[in-house]
C-alpha positions in Angstrom: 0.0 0.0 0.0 1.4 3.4 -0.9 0.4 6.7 0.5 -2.2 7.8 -1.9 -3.6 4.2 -1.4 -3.4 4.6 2.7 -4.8 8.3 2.2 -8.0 6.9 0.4 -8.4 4.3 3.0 -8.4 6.5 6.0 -11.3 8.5 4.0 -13.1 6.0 3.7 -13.2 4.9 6.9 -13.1 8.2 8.8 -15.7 9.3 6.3 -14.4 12.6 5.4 -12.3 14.0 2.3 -8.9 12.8 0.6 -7.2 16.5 1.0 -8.6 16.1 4.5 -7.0 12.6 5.3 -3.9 13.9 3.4 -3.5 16.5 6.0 -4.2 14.3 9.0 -1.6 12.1 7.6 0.8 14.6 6.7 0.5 16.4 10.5 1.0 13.0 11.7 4.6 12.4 9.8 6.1 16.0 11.1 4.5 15.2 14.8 6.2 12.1 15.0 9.4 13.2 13.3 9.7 16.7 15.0 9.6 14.5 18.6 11.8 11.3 17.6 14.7 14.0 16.3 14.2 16.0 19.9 14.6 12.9 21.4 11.0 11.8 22.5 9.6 8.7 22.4 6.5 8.2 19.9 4.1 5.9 21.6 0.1 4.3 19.9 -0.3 2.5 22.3 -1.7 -1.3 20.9 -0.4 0.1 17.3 3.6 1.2 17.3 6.3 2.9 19.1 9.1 4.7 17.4 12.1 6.0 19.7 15.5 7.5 18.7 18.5 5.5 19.9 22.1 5.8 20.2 24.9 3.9 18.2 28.3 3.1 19.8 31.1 4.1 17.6 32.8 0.6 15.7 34.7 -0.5 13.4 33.8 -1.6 10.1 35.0 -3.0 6.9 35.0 -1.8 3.3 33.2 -4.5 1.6 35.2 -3.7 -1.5 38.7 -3.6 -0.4 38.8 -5.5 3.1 40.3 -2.3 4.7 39.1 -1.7 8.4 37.3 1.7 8.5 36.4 4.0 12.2 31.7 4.0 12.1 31.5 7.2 14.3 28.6 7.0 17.0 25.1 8.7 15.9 21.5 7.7 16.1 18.9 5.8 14.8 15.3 5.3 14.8 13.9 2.1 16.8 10.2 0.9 15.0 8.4 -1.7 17.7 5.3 -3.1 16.8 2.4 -2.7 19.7 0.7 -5.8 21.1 -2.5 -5.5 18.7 -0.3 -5.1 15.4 1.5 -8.2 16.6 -2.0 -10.3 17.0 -3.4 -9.3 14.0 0.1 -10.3 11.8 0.0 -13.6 14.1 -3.6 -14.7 13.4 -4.5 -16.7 9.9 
């Protein structure tokens, strides 16, 4: 499913316009990315959480050449499915 498809969905179902549900979504993307990149943890409960997490520096290795390369530390984005997205992949 790709956004315009998701966008119609949640018309449908929330019974209001496209533009309107295109909004909602798009509020929804710069919430949660405006409060992950400060820090803050994102939490539906039952549906997802999405944090920000720290990364050790390490080394690595160039895949091309074998040479050992310094990964600095930084941050990533952790993605964990809520108890009622886990049921409802689980169930036939």
């Amino acid at each position: 499913m790709n956004r315009s498809e998701l966008v119609s969905a949640l018309a449908s179902r929330a019974g209001v316009s496209n533009t309107e549900a295109d909004k909602v979504l798009g509020a929804l993307q710069e919430v949660v990315v405006e409060q992950v990149a400060g820090g803050e943890k994102v939490q539906i409960t039952g549906f997802l959480s999405v944090e920000r997490v720290e990364r050790a520096a390490r080394t690595g290795r160039n895949p091309a050449t074998g040479a050992e390369l310094q990964i600095p530390a930084g941050y990533g984005v952790k993605v964990t499915a809520g108890s009622s997205l886990k049921k409802a992949v689980k169930s036939d």
